[in-house]
C-alpha positions, 0 to 999 in steps of 0.5 A: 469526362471521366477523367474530370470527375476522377480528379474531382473525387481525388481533390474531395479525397484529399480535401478530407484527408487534410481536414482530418490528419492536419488537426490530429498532427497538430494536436498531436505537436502541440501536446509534444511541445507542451508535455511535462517533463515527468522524467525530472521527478525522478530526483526532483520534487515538484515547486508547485502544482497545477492545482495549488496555483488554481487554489491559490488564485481562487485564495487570493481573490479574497486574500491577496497574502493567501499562502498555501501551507505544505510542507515536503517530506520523504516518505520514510517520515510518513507513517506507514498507517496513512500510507496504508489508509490511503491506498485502502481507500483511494486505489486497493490495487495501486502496487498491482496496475500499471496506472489504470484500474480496469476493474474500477473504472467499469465499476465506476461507469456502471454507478455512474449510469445508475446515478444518471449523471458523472458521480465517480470517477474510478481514477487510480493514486497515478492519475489523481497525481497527473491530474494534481501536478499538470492539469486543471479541473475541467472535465473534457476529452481532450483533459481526459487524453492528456491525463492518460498520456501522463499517467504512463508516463509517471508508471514508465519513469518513476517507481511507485513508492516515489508516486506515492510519496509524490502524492503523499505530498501535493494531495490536498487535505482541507482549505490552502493545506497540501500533503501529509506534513502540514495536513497532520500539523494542522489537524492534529498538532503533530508530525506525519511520522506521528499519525495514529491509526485512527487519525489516518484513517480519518485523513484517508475518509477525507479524501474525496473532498477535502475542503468539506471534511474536518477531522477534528468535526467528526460526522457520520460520514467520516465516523463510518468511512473511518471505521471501514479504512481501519478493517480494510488496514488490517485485513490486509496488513504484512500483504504486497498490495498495502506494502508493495514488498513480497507477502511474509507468512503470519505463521513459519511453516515447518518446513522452515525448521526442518533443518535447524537443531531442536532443543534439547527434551526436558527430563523430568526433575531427580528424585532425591535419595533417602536418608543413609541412617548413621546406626550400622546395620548388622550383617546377616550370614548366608546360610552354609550349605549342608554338607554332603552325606559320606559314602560308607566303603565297602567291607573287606571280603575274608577267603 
């Protein structure tokens, strides 16, 4: 009798055992085969995204002749002010985390249970370009999971000036308009090399929602938020976390200087001398010494 209930409990056992590795290693073999290749980007810049072919489907629907318009370029023919402005704006600490901003991310849930409802997302440069590049736009755990996995892979594989230049490339900046080139061509005309600091910063205040925001319709949102961007650039300009390089000091301590030559002191101008006057001047005699009183000799003594 126990004997029976004994092999019943360890049937039940690993019944429910079953049940719970063999969906999990499933899932798991299925994210192995169809997990992106992130490596490749190391060299290789991406032909599409997830999310240009979701827009340009969406495009198509309406327009079956809708192109995407992009334009790839290096990051070297950004300009450094719309690199800066979209780290301010979108991921402060992107040189410092390794994909994931902890200190956001809670901030974020906290407004989120103040809002009631899913309002900010905390997501750092990294994840926003997994999400880009392989995922689609619904919000679910498993999304979630997939995202995280990716983001350390482009953290373990890629350096993060070639993240963000990736980005740089493939975010979207308005309706059918991805990345920085084809972003500044169509809103101001000119090359990404060529932003100036306010219209970077008004690029950068599009960026929670791209296909809302025109620069060139300026509102108080944009007006505000462009404003914001710009302090933030230069309080923290010639610092690692807008450069990613080692922090040059504004002013050379002493230190520095202490064993280089100084320059020479400045003497003061020479007087010039005066006038030599042609007339001779006549030359005034010493005055002779008195001469010495004379002795008189004593006077012979007669016998």
């Amino acid at each position: 009798m126990k004997s029976n209930r004994l092999r019943i409990l360890l049937r039940i056992a690993l019944a429910l055992a079953l049940l719970v590795v063999l969906p999990t290693a499933g899932l798991a073999l299925y994210w192995w085969a169809t997990f992106p290749d992130v490596k490749s980007l190391v060299k290789a810049n991406p032909s599409t995204t997830a999310l240009i072919e979701a827009r340009l489907a969406e495009a198509r629907g309406k327009d079956p002749d809708a192109e995407p318009s992009r334009v790839w370029v290096p990051l070297t023919e950004i300009a450094p002010e719309l690199q800066f402005a979209v780290i301010v704006s979108e991921d402060a600490s992107f040189y410092f985390h390794d994909g994931f901003d902890w200190e956001g991310i809670k901030d974020a849930a906290l407004r989120n249970v103040e809002a009631g409802k899913l309002a900010r997302g905390g997501s750092t440069i990294t994840q926003q370009l997994a999400k880009n590049l392989y995922l689609s736009s619904h919000k679910t755990l498993l999304r979630k999971a997939h995202e995280v996995l990716i983001t350390y892979a482009l953290e373990h594989y890629l350096t993060k000036k070639r993240i963000l230049e990736l980005y740089l490339n493939v975010v979207e900046w308005g309706k059918g308009v991805f990345g920085a080139e084809a972003a500044a061509r169509h809103h101001f005309g000119k090359h990404a090399s060529d932003l100036s600091p306010e219209e970077a910063a008004l690029l950068a205040a599009m960026l929670p929602s791209p296909r809302t925001y025109d620069p060139l319709k300026m509102t108080g949102y944009l007006s505000v938020r462009q404003q914001q961007i710009l302090r933030l650039v230069e309080k923290r300009r010639g610092t690692k976390s807008l450069t990613g390089n080692r922090e040059v000091p504004r002013i050379t301590p002493l230190k520095a200087n202490a064993g280089k030559s100084m320059p020479p002191p400045l003497l003061p101008p020479e007087m010039p001398s005066p006038p030599v006057s042609e007339t001779p001047v006549p030359e005034t005699p010493a005055p002779e010494a008195p001469a010495p009183e004379a002795t008189p000799l004593p006077s012979p003594q007669t016998d």
